[in-house]
CHARMM-style PDB file with segment names, atoms N, HN, CA, C and O in Angstrom:
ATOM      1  N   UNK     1      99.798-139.377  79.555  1.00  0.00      PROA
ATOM      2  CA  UNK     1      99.522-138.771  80.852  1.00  0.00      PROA
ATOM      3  C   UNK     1     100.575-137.688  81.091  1.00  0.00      PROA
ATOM      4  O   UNK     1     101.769-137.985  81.077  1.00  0.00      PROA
ATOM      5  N   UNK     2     100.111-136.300  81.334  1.00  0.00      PROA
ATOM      6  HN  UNK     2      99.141-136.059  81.345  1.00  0.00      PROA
ATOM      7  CA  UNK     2     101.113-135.339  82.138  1.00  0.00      PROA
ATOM      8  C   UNK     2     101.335-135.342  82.955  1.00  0.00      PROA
ATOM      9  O   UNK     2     100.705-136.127  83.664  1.00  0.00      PROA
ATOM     10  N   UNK     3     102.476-134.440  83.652  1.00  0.00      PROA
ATOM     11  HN  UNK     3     102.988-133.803  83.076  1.00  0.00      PROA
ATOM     12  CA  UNK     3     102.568-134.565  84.919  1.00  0.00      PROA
ATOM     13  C   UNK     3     102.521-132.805  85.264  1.00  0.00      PROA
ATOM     14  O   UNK     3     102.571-132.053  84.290  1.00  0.00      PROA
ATOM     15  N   UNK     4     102.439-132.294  86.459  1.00  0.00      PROA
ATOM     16  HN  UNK     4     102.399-132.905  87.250  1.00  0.00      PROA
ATOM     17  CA  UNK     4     103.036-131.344  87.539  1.00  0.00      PROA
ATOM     18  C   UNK     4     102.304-131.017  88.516  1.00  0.00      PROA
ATOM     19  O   UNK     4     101.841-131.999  89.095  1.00  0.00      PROA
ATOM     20  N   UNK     5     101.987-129.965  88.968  1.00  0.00      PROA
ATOM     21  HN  UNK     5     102.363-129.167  88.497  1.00  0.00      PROA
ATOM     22  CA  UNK     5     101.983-129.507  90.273  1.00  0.00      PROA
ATOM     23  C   UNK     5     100.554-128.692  90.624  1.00  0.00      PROA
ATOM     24  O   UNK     5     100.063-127.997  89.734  1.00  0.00      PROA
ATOM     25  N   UNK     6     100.151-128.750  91.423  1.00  0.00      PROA
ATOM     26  HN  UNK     6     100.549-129.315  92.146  1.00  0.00      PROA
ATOM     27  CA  UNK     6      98.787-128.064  92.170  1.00  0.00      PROA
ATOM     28  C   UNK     6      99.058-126.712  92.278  1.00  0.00      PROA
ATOM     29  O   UNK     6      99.806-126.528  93.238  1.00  0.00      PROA
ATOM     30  N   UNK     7      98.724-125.524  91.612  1.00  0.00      PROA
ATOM     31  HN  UNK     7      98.116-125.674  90.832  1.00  0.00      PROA
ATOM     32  CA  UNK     7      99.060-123.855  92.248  1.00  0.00      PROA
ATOM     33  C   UNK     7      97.938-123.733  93.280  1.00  0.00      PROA
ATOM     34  O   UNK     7      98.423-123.419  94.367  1.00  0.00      PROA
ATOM     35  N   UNK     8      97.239-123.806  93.303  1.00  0.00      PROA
ATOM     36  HN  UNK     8      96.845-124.062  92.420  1.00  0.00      PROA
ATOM     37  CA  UNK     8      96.430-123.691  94.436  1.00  0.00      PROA
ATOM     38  C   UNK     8      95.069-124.399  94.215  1.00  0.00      PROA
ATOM     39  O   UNK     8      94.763-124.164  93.046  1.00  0.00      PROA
ATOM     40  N   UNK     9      93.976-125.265  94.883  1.00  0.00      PROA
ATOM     41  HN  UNK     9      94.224-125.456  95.832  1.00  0.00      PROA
ATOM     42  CA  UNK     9      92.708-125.500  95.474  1.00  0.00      PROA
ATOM     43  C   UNK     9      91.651-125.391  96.356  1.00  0.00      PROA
ATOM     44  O   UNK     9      91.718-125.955  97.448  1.00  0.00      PROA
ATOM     45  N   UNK    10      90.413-124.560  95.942  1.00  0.00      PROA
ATOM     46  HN  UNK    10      90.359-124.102  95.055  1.00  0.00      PROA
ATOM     47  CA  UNK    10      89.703-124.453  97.442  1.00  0.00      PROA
ATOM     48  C   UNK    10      88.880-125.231  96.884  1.00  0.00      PROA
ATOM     49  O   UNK    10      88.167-125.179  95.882  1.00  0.00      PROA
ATOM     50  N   UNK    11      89.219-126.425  98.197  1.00  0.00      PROA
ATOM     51  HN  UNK    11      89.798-126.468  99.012  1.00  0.00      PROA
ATOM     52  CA  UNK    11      88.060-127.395  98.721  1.00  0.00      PROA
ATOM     53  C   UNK    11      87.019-126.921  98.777  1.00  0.00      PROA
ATOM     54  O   UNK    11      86.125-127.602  98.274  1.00  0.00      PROA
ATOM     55  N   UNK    12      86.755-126.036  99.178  1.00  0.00      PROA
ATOM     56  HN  UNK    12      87.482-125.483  99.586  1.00  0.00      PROA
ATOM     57  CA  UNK    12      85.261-125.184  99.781  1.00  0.00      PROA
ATOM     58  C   UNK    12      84.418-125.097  98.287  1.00  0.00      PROA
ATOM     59  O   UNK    12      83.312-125.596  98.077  1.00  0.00      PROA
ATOM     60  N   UNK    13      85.106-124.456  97.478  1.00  0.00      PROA
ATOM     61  HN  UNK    13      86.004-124.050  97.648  1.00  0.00      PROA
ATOM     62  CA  UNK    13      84.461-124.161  96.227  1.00  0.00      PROA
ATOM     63  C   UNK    13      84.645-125.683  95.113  1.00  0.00      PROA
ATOM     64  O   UNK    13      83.823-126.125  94.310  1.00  0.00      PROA
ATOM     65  N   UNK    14      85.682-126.072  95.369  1.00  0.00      PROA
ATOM     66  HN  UNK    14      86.349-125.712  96.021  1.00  0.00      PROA
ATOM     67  CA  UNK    14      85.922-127.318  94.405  1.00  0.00      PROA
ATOM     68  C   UNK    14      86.487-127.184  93.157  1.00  0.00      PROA
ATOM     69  O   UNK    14      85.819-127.756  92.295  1.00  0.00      PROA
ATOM     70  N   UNK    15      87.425-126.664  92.771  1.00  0.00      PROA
ATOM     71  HN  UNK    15      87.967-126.200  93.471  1.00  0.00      PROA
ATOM     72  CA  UNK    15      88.000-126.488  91.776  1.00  0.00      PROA
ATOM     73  C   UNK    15      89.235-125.294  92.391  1.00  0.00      PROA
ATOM     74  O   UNK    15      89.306-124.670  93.450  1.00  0.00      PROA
ATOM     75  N   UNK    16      90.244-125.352  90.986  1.00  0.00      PROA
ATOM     76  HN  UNK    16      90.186-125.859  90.126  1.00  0.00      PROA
ATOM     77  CA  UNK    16      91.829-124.872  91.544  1.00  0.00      PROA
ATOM     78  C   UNK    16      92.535-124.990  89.706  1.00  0.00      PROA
ATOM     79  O   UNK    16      92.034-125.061  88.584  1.00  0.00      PROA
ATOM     80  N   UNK    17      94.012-124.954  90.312  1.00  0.00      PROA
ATOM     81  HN  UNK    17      94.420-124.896  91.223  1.00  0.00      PROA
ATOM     82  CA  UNK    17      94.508-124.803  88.450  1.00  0.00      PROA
ATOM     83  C   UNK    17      95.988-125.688  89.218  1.00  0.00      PROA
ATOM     84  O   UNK    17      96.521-125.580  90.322  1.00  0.00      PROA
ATOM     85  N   UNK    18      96.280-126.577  87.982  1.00  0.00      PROA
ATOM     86  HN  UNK    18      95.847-126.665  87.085  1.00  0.00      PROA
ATOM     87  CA  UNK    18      97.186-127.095  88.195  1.00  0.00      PROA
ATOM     88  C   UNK    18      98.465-126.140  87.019  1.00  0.00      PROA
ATOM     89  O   UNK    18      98.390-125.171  86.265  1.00  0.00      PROA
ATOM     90  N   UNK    19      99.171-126.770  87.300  1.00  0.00      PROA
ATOM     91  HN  UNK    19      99.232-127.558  87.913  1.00  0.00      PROA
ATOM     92  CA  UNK    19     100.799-125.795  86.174  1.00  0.00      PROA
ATOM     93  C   UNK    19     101.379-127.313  85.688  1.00  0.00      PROA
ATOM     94  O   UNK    19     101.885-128.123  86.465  1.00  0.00      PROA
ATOM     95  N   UNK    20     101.243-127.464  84.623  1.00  0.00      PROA
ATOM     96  HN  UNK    20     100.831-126.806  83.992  1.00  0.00      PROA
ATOM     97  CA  UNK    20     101.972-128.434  83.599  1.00  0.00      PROA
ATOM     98  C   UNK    20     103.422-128.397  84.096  1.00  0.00      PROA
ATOM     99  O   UNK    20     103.622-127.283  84.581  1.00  0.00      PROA
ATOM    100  N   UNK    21     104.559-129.206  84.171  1.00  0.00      PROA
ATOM    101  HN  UNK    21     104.397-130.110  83.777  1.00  0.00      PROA
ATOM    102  CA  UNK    21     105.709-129.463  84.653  1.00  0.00      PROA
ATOM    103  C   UNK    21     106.380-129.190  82.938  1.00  0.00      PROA
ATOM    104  O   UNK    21     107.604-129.093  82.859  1.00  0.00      PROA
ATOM    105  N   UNK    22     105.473-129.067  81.516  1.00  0.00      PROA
ATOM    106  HN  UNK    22     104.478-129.146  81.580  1.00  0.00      PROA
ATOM    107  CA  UNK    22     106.212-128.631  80.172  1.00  0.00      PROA
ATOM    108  C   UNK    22     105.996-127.621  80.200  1.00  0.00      PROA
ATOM    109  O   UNK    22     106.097-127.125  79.078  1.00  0.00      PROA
ATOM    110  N   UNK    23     105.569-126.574  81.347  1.00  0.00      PROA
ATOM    111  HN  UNK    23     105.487-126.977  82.259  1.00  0.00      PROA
ATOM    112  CA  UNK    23     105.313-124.988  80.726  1.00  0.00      PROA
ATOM    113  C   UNK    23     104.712-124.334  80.230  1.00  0.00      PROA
ATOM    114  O   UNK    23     104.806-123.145  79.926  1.00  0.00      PROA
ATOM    115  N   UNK    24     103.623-125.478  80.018  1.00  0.00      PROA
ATOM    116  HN  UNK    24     103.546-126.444  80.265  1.00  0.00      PROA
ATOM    117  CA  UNK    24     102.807-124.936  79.303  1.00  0.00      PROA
ATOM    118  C   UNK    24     101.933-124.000  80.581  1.00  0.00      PROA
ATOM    119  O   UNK    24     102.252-123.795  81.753  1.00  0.00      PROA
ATOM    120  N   UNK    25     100.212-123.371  79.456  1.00  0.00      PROA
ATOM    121  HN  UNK    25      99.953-123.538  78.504  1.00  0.00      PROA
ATOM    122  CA  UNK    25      99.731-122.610  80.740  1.00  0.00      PROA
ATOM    123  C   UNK    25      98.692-123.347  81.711  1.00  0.00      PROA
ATOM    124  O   UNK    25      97.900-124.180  81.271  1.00  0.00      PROA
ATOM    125  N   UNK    26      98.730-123.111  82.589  1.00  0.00      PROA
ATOM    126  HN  UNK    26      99.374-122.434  82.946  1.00  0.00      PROA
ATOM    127  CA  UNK    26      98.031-122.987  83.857  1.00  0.00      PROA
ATOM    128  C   UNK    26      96.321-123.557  83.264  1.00  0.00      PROA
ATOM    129  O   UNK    26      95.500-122.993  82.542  1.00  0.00      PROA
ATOM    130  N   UNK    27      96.303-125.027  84.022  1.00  0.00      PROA
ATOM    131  HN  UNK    27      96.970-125.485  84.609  1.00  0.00      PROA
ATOM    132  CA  UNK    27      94.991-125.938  83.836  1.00  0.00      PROA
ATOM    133  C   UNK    27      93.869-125.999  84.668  1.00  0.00      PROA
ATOM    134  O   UNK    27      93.932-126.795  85.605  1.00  0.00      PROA
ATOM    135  N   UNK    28      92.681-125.216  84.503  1.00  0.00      PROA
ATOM    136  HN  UNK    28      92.630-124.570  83.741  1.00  0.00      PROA
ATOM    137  CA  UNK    28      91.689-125.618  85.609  1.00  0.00      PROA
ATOM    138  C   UNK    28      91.577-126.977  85.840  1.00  0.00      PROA
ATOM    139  O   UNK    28      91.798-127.741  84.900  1.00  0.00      PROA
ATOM    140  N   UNK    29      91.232-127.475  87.078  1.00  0.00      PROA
ATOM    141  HN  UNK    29      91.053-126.855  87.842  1.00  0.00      PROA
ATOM    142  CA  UNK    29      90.607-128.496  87.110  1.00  0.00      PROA
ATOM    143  C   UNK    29      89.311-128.348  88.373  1.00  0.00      PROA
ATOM    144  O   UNK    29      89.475-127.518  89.267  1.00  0.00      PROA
ATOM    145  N   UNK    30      88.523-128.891  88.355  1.00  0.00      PROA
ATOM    146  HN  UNK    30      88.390-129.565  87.628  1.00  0.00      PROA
ATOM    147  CA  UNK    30      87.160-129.003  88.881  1.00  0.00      PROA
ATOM    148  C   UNK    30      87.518-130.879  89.985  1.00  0.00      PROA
ATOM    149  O   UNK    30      88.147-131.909  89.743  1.00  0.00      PROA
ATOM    150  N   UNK    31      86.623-130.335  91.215  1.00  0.00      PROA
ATOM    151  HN  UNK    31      86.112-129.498  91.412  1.00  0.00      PROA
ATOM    152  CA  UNK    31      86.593-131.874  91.612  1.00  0.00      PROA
ATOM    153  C   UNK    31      86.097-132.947  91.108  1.00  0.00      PROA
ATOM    154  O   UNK    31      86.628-134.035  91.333  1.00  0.00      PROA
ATOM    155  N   UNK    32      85.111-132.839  90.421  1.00  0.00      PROA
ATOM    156  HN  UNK    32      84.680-131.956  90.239  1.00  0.00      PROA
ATOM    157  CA  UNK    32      84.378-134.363  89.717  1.00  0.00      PROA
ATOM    158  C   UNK    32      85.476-134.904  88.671  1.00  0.00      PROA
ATOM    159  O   UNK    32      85.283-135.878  87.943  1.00  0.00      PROA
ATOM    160  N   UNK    33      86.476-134.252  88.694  1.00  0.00      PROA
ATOM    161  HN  UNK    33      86.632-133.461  89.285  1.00  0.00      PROA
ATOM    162  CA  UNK    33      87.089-134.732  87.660  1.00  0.00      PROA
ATOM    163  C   UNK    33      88.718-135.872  88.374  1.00  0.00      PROA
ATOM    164  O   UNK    33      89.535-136.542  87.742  1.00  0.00      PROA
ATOM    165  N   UNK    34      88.616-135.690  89.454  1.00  0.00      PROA
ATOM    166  HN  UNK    34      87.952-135.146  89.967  1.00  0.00      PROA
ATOM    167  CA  UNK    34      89.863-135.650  90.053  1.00  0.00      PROA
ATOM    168  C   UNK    34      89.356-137.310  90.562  1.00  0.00      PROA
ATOM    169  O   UNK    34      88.403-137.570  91.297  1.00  0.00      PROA
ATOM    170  N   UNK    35      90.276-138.249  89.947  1.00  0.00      PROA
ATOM    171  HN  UNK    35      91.050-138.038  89.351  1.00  0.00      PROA
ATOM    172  CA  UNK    35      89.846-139.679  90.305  1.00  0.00      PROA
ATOM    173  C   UNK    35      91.094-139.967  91.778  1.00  0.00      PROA
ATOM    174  O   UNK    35      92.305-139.806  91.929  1.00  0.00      PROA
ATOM    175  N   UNK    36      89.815-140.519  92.727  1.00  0.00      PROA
ATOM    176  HN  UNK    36      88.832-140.650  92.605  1.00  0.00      PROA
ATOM    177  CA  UNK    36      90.248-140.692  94.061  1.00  0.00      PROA
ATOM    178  C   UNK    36      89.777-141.717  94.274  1.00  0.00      PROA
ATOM    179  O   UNK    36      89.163-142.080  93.271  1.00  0.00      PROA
ATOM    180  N   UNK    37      89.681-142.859  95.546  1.00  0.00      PROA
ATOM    181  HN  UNK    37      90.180-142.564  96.361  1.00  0.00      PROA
ATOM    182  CA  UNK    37      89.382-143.538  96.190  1.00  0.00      PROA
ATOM    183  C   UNK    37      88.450-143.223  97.227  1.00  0.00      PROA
ATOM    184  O   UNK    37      88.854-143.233  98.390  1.00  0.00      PROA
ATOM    185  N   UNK    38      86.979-142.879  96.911  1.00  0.00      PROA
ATOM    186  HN  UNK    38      86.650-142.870  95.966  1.00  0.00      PROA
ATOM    187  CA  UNK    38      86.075-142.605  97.682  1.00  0.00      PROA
ATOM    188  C   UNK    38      86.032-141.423  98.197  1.00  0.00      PROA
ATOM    189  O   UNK    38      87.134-140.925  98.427  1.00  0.00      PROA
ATOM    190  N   UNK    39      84.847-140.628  98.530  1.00  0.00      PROA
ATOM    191  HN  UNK    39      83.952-141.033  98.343  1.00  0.00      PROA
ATOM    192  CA  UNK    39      84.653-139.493  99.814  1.00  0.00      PROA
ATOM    193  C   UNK    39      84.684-138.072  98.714  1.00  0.00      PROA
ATOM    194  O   UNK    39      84.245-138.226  97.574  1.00  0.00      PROA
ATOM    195  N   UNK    40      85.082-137.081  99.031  1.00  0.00      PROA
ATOM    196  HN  UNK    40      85.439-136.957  99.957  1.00  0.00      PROA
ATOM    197  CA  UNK    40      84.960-136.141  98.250  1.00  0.00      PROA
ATOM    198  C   UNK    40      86.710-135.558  98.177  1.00  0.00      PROA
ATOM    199  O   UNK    40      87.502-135.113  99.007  1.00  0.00      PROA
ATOM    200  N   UNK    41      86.751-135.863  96.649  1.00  0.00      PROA
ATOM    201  HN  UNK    41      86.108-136.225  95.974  1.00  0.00      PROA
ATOM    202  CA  UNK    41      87.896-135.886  96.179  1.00  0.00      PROA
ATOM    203  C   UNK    41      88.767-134.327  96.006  1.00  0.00      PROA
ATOM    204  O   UNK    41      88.397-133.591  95.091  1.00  0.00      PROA
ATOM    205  N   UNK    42      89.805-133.917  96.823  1.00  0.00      PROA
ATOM    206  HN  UNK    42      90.106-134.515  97.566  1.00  0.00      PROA
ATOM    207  CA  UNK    42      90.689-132.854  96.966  1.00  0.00      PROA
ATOM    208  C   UNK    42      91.979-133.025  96.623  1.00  0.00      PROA
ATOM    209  O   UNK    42      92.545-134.075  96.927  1.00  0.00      PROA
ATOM    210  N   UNK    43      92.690-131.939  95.882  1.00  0.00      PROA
ATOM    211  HN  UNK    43      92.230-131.086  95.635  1.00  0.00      PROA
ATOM    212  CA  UNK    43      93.806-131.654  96.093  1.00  0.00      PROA
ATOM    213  C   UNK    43      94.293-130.259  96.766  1.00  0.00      PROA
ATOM    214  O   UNK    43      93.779-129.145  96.858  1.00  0.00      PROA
ATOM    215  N   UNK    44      95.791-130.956  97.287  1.00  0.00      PROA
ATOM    216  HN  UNK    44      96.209-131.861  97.212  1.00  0.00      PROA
ATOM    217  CA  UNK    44      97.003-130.153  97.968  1.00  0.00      PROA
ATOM    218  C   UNK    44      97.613-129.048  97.282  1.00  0.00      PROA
ATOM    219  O   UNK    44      98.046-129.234  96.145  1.00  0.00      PROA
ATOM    220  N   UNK    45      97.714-127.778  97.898  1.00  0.00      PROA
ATOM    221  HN  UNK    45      97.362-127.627  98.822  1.00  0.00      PROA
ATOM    222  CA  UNK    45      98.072-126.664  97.050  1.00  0.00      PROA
ATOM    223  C   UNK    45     100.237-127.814  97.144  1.00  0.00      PROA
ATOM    224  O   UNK    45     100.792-128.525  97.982  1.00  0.00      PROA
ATOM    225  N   UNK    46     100.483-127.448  96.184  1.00  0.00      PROA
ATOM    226  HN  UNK    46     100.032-126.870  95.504  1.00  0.00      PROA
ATOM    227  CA  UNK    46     101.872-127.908  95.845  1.00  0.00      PROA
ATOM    228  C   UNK    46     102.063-129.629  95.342  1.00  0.00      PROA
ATOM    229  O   UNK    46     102.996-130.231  94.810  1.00  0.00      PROA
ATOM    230  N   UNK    47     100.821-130.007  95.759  1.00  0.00      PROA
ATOM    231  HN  UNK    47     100.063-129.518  96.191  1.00  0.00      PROA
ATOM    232  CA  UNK    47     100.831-131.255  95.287  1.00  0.00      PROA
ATOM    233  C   UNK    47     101.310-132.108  93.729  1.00  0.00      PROA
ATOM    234  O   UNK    47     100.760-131.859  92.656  1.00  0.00      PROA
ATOM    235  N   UNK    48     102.197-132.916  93.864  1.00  0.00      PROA
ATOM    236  HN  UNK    48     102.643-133.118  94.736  1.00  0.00      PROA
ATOM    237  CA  UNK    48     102.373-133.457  92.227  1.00  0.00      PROA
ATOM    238  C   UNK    48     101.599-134.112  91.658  1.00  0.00      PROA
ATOM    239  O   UNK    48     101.440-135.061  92.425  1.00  0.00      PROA
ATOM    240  N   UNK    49     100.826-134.312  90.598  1.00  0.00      PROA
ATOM    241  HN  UNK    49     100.955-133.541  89.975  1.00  0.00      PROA
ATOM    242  CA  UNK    49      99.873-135.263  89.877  1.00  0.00      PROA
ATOM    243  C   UNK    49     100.164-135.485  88.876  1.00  0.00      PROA
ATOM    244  O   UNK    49     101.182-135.019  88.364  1.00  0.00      PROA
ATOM    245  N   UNK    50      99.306-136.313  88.256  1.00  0.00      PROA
ATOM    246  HN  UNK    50      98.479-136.692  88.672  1.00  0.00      PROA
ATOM    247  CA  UNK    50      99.808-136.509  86.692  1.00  0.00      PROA
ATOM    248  C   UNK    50      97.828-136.815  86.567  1.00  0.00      PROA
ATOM    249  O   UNK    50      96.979-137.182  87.380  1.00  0.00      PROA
ATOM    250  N   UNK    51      97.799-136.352  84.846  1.00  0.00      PROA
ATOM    251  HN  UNK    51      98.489-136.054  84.186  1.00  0.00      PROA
ATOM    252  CA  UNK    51      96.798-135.857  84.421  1.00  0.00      PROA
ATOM    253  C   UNK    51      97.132-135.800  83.040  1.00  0.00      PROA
ATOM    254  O   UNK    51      98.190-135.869  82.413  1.00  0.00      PROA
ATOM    255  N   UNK    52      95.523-135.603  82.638  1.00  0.00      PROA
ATOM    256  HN  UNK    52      94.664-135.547  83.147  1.00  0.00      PROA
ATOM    257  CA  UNK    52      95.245-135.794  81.171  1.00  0.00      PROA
ATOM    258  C   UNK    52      94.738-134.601  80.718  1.00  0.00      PROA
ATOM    259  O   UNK    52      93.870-134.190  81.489  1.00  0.00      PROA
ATOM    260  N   UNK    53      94.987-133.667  79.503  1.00  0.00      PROA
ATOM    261  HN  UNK    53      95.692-134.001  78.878  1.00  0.00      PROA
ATOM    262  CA  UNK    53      94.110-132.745  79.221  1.00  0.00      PROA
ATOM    263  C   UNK    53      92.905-132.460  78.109  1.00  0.00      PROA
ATOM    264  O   UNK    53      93.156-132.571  76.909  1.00  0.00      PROA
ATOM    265  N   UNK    54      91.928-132.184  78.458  1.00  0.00      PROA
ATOM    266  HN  UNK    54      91.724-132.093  79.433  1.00  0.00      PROA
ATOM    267  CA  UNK    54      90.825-132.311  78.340  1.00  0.00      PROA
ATOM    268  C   UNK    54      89.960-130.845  77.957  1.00  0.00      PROA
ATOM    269  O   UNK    54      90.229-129.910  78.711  1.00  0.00      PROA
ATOM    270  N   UNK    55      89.223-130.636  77.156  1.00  0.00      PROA
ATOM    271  HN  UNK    55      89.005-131.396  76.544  1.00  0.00      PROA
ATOM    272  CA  UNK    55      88.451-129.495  76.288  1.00  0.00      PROA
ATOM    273  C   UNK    55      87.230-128.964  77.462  1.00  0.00      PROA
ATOM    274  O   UNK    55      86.095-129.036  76.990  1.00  0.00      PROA
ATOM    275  N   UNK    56      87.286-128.494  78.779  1.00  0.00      PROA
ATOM    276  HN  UNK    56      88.208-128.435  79.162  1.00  0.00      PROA
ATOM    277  CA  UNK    56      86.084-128.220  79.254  1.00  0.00      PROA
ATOM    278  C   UNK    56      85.168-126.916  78.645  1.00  0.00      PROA
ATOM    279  O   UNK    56      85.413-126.875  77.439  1.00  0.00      PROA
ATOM    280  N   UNK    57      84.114-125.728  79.045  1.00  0.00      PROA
ATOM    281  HN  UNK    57      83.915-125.760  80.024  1.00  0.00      PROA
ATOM    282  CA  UNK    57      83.209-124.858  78.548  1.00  0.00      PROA
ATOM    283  C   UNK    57      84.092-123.779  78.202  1.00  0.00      PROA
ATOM    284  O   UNK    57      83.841-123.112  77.198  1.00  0.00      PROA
ATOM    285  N   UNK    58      85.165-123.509  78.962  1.00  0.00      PROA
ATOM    286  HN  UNK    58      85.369-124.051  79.778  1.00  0.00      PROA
ATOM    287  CA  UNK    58      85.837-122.254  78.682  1.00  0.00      PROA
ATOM    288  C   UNK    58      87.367-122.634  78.352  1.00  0.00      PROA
ATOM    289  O   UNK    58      88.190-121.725  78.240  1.00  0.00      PROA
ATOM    290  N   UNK    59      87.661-123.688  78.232  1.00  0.00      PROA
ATOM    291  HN  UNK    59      86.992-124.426  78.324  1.00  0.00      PROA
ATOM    292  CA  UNK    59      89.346-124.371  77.219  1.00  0.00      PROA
ATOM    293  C   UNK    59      89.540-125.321  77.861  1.00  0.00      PROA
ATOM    294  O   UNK    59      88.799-126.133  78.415  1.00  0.00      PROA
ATOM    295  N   UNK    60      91.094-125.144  77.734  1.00  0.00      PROA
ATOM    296  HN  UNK    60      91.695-124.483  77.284  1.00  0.00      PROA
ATOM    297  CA  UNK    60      91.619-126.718  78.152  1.00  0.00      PROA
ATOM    298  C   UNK    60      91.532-126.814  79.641  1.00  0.00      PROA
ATOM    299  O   UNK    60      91.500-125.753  80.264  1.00  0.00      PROA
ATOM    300  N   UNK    61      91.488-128.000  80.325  1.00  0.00      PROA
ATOM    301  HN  UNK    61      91.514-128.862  79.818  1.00  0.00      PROA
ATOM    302  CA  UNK    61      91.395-128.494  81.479  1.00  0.00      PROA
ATOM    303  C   UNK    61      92.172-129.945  82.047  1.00  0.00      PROA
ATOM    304  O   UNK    61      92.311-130.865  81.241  1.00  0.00      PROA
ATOM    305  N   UNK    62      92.481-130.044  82.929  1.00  0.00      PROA
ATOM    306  HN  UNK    62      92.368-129.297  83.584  1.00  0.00      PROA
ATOM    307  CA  UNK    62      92.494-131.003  83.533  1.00  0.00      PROA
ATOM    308  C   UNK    62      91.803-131.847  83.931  1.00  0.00      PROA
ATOM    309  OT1 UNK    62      92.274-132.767  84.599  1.00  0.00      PROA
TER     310      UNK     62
END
């Protein structure tokens, strides 16, 4: 599991890019992907997470 930080998310649209805390580059992630506890699942622009990376249509992802 990785860890870092939220650069930004619009709820509205549902998807945003997180920044790896190793430097690496900058991870889309999409909401269906984002495991929550019910309702429709968001993240916080600055928020910390930890995450797995994953091969989506156009590269790597969150």
């Amino acid at each position: 599991m990785s860890k870092g930080t939220v650069k930004w998310f619009d709820a509205g649209k549902g998807f945003g890019f997180i920044t790896p805390e190793d430097g690496s580059k900058d991870l889309f992630v999409h909401h269906s992907e984002i495991q929550a506890g019910g309702g429709y699942a968001t993240l916080a622009d600055g928020q910390e997470v930890e995450f797995e990376v994953g091969q989506g249509q156009k590269g790597p992802c969150a």
